[in-house]
C-alpha positions, 0 to 999 in steps of 0.5 A, a space after each residue: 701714910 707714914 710708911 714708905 712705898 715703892 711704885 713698880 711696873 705691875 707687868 714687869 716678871 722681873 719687877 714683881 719677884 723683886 717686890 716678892 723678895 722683898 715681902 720674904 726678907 721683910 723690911 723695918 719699915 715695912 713698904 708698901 707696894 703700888 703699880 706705876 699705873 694705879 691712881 695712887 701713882 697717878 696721884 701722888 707721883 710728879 709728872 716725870 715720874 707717870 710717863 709711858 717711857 720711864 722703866 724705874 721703880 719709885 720709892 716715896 719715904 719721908 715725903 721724898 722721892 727716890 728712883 733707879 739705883 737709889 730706890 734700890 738703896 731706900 729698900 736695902 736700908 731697910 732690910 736686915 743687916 746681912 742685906 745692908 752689905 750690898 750698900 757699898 755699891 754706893 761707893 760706884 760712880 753715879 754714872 756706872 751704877 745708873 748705866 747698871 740700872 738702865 741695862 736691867 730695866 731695858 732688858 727685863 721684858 727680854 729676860 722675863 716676859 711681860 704680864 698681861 696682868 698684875 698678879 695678886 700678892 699673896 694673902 699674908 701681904 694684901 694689906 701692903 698693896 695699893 690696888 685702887 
Protein backbone atom coordinates (compact mmCIF):
# COMPACT_ATOMS: atom_id res chain seq x y z
CA UNK A 1 0.00 0.00 0.00
CA UNK A 2 1.58 3.37 -1.31
CA UNK A 3 -0.47 5.55 0.61
CA UNK A 4 -0.02 7.04 3.90
CA UNK A 5 -2.41 5.90 6.93
CA UNK A 6 -3.16 7.39 9.91
CA UNK A 7 -4.12 5.18 12.99
CA UNK A 8 -6.59 6.58 15.51
CA UNK A 9 -8.40 6.09 18.64
CA UNK A 10 -11.69 4.80 16.78
CA UNK A 11 -13.55 6.07 20.30
CA UNK A 12 -12.04 9.19 20.81
CA UNK A 13 -15.06 12.18 19.59
CA UNK A 14 -12.04 14.23 19.33
CA UNK A 15 -9.87 11.97 17.18
CA UNK A 16 -12.81 11.23 14.81
CA UNK A 17 -13.60 15.11 13.84
CA UNK A 18 -10.05 15.23 13.43
CA UNK A 19 -10.20 12.48 11.04
CA UNK A 20 -13.44 14.28 9.56
CA UNK A 21 -11.69 17.55 8.82
CA UNK A 22 -9.16 16.00 7.35
CA UNK A 23 -11.65 13.92 4.84
CA UNK A 24 -13.25 17.54 4.05
CA UNK A 25 -10.03 19.63 3.29
CA UNK A 26 -8.51 16.69 1.36
CA UNK A 27 -4.90 15.78 1.22
CA UNK A 28 -2.35 15.10 -1.61
CA UNK A 29 -1.78 11.83 -1.04
CA UNK A 30 -4.79 11.01 0.23
CA UNK A 31 -4.82 9.00 3.63
CA UNK A 32 -6.01 6.33 4.72
CA UNK A 33 -7.62 5.77 7.99
CA UNK A 34 -7.28 2.57 10.50
CA UNK A 35 -8.43 2.62 14.27
CA UNK A 36 -5.43 1.75 16.70
CA UNK A 37 -7.53 -1.38 17.81
CA UNK A 38 -8.17 -3.05 14.23
CA UNK A 39 -5.99 -5.97 12.97
CA UNK A 40 -4.31 -3.46 10.30
CA UNK A 41 -2.86 -2.09 13.62
CA UNK A 42 -2.20 -4.72 15.15
CA UNK A 43 -0.41 -5.73 12.24
CA UNK A 44 1.47 -3.34 11.01
CA UNK A 45 2.39 -1.12 14.17
CA UNK A 46 5.46 -1.95 16.54
CA UNK A 47 4.56 -3.07 20.01
CA UNK A 48 5.20 0.33 21.25
CA UNK A 49 2.70 1.56 19.23
CA UNK A 50 -0.30 -1.23 20.24
CA UNK A 51 -0.22 -0.60 24.19
CA UNK A 52 -3.55 -0.17 25.90
CA UNK A 53 -1.66 3.43 27.58
CA UNK A 54 -0.56 5.05 24.19
CA UNK A 55 -3.01 8.29 23.61
CA UNK A 56 -1.37 9.36 19.86
CA UNK A 57 -2.44 8.94 16.40
CA UNK A 58 0.22 7.14 14.32
CA UNK A 59 0.99 7.92 10.86
CA UNK A 60 2.82 5.27 8.76
CA UNK A 61 4.18 7.24 5.29
CA UNK A 62 6.92 5.76 3.39
CA UNK A 63 7.57 2.87 5.15
CA UNK A 64 8.11 5.35 8.66
CA UNK A 65 6.21 5.89 11.54
CA UNK A 66 5.46 9.03 12.87
CA UNK A 67 3.66 9.99 16.22
CA UNK A 68 2.06 12.95 18.38
CA UNK A 69 3.03 16.11 17.09
CA UNK A 70 4.87 14.88 14.26
CA UNK A 71 1.86 12.93 12.96
CA UNK A 72 0.11 16.00 12.97
CA UNK A 73 3.07 17.53 10.89
CA UNK A 74 2.94 14.37 7.96
CA UNK A 75 -1.18 15.38 7.85
CA UNK A 76 -0.43 19.08 7.54
CA UNK A 77 2.04 18.66 4.80
CA UNK A 78 -0.17 16.93 2.92
CA UNK A 79 -2.89 19.23 2.97
CA UNK A 80 -3.65 22.43 0.60
CA UNK A 81 -1.09 25.08 0.88
CA UNK A 82 -3.39 27.75 3.26
CA UNK A 83 -3.14 24.83 5.79
CA UNK A 84 0.62 24.44 5.16
CA UNK A 85 1.04 27.66 7.31
CA UNK A 86 0.28 25.95 10.56
CA UNK A 87 3.99 24.03 9.72
CA UNK A 88 5.82 27.06 11.59
CA UNK A 89 4.78 25.54 14.76
CA UNK A 90 7.60 23.28 13.97
CA UNK A 91 9.77 25.85 14.90
CA UNK A 92 8.68 25.05 18.92
CA UNK A 93 11.05 23.33 21.11
CA UNK A 94 10.21 19.70 21.03
CA UNK A 95 9.40 19.48 24.66
CA UNK A 96 6.54 22.34 24.25
CA UNK A 97 5.00 20.96 21.60
CA UNK A 98 5.03 17.07 22.69
CA UNK A 99 3.86 18.59 26.38
CA UNK A 100 0.75 20.72 23.93
CA UNK A 101 0.07 17.30 22.52
CA UNK A 102 0.14 15.38 25.61
CA UNK A 103 -2.70 17.86 27.14
CA UNK A 104 -4.89 17.32 24.13
CA UNK A 105 -4.98 13.55 24.16
CA UNK A 106 -5.17 13.12 28.17
CA UNK A 107 -7.93 15.54 27.98
CA UNK A 108 -10.04 14.70 24.94
CA UNK A 109 -12.43 12.20 26.78
CA UNK A 110 -13.01 15.38 29.11
CA UNK A 111 -13.84 17.54 26.35
CA UNK A 112 -15.77 15.02 24.35
CA UNK A 113 -16.92 11.99 25.65
CA UNK A 114 -15.93 8.45 24.60
CA UNK A 115 -17.82 6.48 22.03
CA UNK A 116 -19.17 3.11 22.63
CA UNK A 117 -18.37 2.34 18.95
CA UNK A 118 -16.43 3.64 15.98
CA UNK A 119 -18.60 5.47 13.75
CA UNK A 120 -18.77 4.79 10.29
CA UNK A 121 -17.44 7.27 7.69
CA UNK A 122 -19.61 8.56 5.28
CA UNK A 123 -20.39 6.83 1.88
CA UNK A 124 -18.07 9.18 -0.10
CA UNK A 125 -14.82 8.25 1.95
CA UNK A 126 -15.56 4.37 2.67
CA UNK A 127 -13.02 3.53 0.47
CA UNK A 128 -10.28 5.21 2.82
CA UNK A 129 -11.00 3.34 5.98
CA UNK A 130 -9.43 0.22 7.08
CA UNK A 131 -12.11 -1.66 9.12
CA UNK A 132 -11.15 -5.25 9.25
Amino acid sequence: MQQPILFYDGNCALCNNFVSMILKIGTKPNFYFAPLTGSTAQKLLPDLYKQTDFDAIVVWKEGKFYTHHEAVFQIIQAMPIGFKVLLFLRFLPHSVLLKLYTYVAKNRFRWKPKLEVCPMPPAKFKHQFIFD
